[in-house]
MIDRENTOR-52815 format. One line per field, with one value per residue (C-alpha): x, y, z negated; residue number from 1; residue in one letter. Coordinates in nm, 2 decimals. Example, Ala and Ser with C-alpha at 12.3 -4.5 7.8 and 13.67 -1.06 7.14 Angstrom:
2
u = (1.23:1.37)
v = (-0.45:-0.11)
w = (-0.78:-0.71)
pos = (1:2)
code = (A:S)
END
This chain:
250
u = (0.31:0.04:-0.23:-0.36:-0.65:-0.72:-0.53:-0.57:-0.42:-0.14:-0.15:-0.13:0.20:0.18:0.15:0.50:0.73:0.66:1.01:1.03:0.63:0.64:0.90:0.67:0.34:0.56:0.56:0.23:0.25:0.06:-0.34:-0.67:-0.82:-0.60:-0.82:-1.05:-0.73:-0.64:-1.03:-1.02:-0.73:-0.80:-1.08:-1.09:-0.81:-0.86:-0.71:-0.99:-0.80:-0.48:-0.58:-0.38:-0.60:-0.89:-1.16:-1.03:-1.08:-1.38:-1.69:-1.65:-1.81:-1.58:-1.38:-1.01:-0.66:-0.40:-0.01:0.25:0.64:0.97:1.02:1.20:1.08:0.92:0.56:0.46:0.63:0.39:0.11:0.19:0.28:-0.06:-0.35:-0.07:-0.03:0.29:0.18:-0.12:0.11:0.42:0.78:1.01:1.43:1.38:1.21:0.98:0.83:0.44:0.31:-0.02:-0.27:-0.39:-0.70:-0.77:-1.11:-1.08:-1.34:-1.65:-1.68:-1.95:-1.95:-1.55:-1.51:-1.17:-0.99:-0.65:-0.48:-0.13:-0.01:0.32:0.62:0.78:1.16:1.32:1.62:1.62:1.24:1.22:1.12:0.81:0.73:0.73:0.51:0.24:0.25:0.24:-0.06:-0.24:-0.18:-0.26:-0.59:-0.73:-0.62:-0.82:-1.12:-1.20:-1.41:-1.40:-1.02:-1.01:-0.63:-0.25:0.01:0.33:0.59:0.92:1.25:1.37:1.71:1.67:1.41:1.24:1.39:1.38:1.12:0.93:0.86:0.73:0.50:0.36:0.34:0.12:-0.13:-0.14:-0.22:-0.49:-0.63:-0.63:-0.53:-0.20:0.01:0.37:0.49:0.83:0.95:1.24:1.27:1.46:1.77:1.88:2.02:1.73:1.95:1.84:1.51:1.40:1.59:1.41:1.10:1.17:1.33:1.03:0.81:0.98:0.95:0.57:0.47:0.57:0.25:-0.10:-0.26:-0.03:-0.17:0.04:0.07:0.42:0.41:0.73:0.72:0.91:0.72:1.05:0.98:0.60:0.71:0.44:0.24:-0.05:-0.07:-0.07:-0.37:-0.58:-0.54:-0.66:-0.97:-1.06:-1.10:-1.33:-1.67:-1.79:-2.07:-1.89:-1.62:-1.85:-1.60:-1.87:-2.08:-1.84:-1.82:-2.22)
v = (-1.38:-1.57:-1.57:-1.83:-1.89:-1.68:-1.77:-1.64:-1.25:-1.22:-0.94:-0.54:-0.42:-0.22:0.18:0.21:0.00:0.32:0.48:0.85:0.87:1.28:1.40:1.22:1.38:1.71:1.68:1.62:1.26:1.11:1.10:0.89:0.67:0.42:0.21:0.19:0.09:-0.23:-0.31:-0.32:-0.54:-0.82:-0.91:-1.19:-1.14:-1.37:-1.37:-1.32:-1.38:-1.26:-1.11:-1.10:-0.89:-0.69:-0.92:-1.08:-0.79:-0.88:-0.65:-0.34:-0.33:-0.22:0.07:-0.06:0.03:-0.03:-0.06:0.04:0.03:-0.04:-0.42:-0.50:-0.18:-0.44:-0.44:-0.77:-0.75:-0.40:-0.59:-0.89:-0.66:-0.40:-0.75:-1.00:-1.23:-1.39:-1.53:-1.34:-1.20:-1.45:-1.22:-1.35:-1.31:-1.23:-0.87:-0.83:-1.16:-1.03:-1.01:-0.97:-0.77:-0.95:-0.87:-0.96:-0.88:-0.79:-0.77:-1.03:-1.28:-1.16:-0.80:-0.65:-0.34:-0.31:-0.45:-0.46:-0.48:-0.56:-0.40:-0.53:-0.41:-0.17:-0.04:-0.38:-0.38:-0.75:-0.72:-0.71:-0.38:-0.56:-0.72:-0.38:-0.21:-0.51:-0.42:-0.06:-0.09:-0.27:-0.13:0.23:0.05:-0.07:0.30:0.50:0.30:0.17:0.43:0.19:0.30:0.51:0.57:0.42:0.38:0.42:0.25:0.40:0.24:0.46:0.42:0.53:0.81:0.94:0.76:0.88:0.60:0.68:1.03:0.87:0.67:0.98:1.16:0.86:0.89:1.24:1.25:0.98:1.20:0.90:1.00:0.86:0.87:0.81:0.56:0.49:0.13:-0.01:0.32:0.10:0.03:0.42:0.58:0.78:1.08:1.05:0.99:1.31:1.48:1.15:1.30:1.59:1.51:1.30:1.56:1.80:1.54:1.53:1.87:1.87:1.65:1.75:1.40:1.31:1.32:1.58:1.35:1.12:0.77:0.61:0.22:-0.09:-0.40:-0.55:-0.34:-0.27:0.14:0.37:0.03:0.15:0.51:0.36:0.11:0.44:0.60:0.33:0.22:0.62:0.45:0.19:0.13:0.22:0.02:-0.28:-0.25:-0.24:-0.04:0.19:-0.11:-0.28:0.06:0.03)
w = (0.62:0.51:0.23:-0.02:-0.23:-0.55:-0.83:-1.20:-1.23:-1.45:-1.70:-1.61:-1.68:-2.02:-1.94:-2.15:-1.90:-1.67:-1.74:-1.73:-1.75:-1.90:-1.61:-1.33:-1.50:-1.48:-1.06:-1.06:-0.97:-1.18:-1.11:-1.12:-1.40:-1.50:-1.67:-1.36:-1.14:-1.44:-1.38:-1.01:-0.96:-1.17:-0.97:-0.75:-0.47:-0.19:0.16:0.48:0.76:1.00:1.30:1.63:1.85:1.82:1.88:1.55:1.31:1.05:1.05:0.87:0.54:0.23:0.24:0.34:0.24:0.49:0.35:0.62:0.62:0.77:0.77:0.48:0.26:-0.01:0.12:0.03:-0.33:-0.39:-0.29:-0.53:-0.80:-0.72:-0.72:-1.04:-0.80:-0.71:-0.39:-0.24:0.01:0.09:0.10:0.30:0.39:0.77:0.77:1.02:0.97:0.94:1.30:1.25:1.04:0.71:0.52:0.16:0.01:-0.35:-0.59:-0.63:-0.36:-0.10:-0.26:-0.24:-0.43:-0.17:0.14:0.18:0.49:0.52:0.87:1.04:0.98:1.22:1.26:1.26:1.54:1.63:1.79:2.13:2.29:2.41:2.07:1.86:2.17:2.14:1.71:1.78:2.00:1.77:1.49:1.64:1.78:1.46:1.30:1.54:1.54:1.19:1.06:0.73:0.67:0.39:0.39:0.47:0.22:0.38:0.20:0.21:0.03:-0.22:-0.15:0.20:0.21:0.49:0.83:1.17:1.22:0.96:1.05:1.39:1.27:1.07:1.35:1.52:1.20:1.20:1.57:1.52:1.22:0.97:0.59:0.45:0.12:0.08:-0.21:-0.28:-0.35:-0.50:-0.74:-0.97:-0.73:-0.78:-1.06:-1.38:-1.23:-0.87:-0.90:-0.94:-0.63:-0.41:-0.49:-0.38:-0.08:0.04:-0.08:0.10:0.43:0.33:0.41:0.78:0.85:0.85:0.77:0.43:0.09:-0.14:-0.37:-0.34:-0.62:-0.66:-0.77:-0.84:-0.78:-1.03:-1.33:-1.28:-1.28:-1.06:-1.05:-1.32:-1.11:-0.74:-0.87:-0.99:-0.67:-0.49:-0.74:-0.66:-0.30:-0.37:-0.35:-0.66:-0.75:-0.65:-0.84:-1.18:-1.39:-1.52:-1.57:-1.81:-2.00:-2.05)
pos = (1:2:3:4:5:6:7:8:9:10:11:12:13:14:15:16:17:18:19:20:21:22:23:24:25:26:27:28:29:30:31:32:33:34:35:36:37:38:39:40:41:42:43:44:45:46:47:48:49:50:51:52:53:54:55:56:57:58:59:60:61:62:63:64:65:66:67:68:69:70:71:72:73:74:75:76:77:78:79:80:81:82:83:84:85:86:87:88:89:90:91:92:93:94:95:96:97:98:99:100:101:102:103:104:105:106:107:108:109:110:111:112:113:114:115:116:117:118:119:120:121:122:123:124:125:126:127:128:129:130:131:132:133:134:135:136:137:138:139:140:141:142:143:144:145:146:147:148:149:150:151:152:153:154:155:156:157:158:159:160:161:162:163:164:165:166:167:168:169:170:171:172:173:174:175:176:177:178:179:180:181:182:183:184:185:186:187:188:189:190:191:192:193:194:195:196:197:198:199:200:201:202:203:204:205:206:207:208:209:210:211:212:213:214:215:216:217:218:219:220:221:222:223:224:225:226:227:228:229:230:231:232:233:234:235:236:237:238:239:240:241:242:243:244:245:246:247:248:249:250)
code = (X:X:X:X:X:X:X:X:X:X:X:X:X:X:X:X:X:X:X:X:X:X:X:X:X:X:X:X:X:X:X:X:X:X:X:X:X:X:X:X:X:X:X:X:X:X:X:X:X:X:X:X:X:X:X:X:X:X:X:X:X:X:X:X:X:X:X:X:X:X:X:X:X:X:X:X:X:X:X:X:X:X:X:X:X:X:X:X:X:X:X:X:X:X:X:X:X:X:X:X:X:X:X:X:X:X:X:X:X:X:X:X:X:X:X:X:X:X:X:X:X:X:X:X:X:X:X:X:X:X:X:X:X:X:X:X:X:X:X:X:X:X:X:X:X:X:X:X:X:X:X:X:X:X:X:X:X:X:X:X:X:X:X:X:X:X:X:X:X:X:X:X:X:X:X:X:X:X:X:X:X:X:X:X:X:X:X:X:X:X:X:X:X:X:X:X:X:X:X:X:X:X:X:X:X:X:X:X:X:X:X:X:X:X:X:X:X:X:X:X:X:X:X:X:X:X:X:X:X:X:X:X:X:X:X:X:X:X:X:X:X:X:X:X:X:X:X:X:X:X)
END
C-alpha cells in the first residue's frame, strides 16, 4: 500500500447518517468533541514515507496513532473514510498486501496536529511463516520503543468478532504496555438486530486485557456510521495547539 499527495477532503459525513445514534450513546460508546474531530481531519493529509526496518522510522515529534488488524478487516477503507480521502491509503483485493509501516502527517505542513501509521496486516494464511515473523518483529519493535505512540486501533470485522489471532496480538500490546482500542468495521454487513449483541460480545472480549480502552466504536467506512465518534477520539489524541481547533473558535 502506498500513499499519494494531498488532495482536497471531501465533506464530513452528516452526524444523522450514524444509524442507531441514541442506542450507541446508551452503551456508552459515544465520546469526545465531535466538532474538534470534523476540524482535525480536514487538514492537510499527506503521506511521509513507508518504512521497512527501523533505521527508516522518521524522528518522533507528533503524537502518533497506529491502526492494526487482520489483513482484509477494511483498514485502509477506515483510513480513507476517517482523513475524506479516497486514495490516501490504496485498498487492495489481495489482503495482506501492506508490508511495511506507513506514516501520514496530518495537520499543517511542517507542524502535524497527528501521525497516522498504517501497521501491516497480520493473520493472513498465504504468508510464509518467515514473512509474518519478520512483520511481527517489526511491528512489536516500533510498539515498544516509540514513546511518541499514543495508542493502537485494532480493527476487528464486525462480522467475525474477536479471532483467536486477534486476542494474540492483544496480548503482545498488553505485554508491551502500549494503550489500544478496539473499533469494529464493516458494522453495516450485519443485521440493526445484531449489532447490539457484537458489542457486547467484543466488549465482553475487551476486559480480559489490561492495556484496552473500555470504550469499543463500531464503523462502516461504506455508510460513514461510528466515523464522526472514531475522529473525536482521536483529535482528543492530538497535539493541541497544532491542531488550532480552539483557535478557530476565537
Amino acid at each position: 500500500m502506498t500513499g499519494k499527495g494531498p488532495n482536497k477532503p471531501e465533506s464530513p459525513e452528516p452526524e444523522k447518517s450514524a444509524p442507531d445514534k441514541a442506542s450507541l450513546e446508551g452503551k456508552g460508546l459515544i465520546a469526545g468533541d465531535t466538532e474538534a474531530g470534523r476540524w482535525l481531519f480536514a487538514q492537510p493529509c499527506e503521506f511521509m514515507r513507508g518504512v521497512v526496518d527501523l533505521d527508516g522510522l522518521p524522528p518522533m515529534g507528533a503524537p502518533e496513532i497506529a491502526f492494526a488488524g487482520r489483513s482484509n478487516v477494511g483498514k485502509s477503507s477506515l483510513v480513507n473514510a476517517l482523513t475524506g480521502r479516497s486514495t490516501l491509503a490504496r485498498t487492495s483485493n489481495t489482503p495482506g498486501r501492506t508490508q511495511q509501516l506507513n506514516f501520514f502527517s496530518l495537520g499543517q505542513p511542517g507542524n502535524p496536529a497527528l501521525i497516522l501509521v498504517d501497521l501491516p496486516g497480520y493473520g493472513y494464511a498465504r504468508e510464509t511463516k518467515a514473512t509474518v515473523a519478520a512483520w511481527t518483529r517489526l511491528v512489536m519493535d516500533y510498539l515498544r520503543g516509540r514513546t511518541s505512540l499514543r495508542r493502537v486501533i485494532v480493527l476487528i470485522d464486525a462480522r467475525h468478532g474477536l479471532k483467536e489471532n486477534d486476542h494474540e496480538t492483544m496480548k503482545l500490546l498488553d505485554t508491551a504496555a502500549v494503550s489500544y482500542q478496539v473499533v469494529l468495521t464493516k458494522i453495516d454487513k450485519l443485521k440493526p438486530s445484531e449489532v447490539g449483541p457484537r458489542l457486547d460480545e467484543v466488549r465482553e472480549g475487551v476486559r480480559r486485557h489490561v492495556a484496552a480502552h473500555p470504550t469499543v466504536i463500531a464503523t462502516s467506512s461504506v455508510k460513514g456510521e461510528g466515523i464522526a465518534e472514531l475522529r473525536a477520539e482521536i483529535a482528543g489524541l492530538a497535539d493541541p495547539q497544532a491542531i488550532g481547533y480552539k483557535a478557530r473558535e476565537q
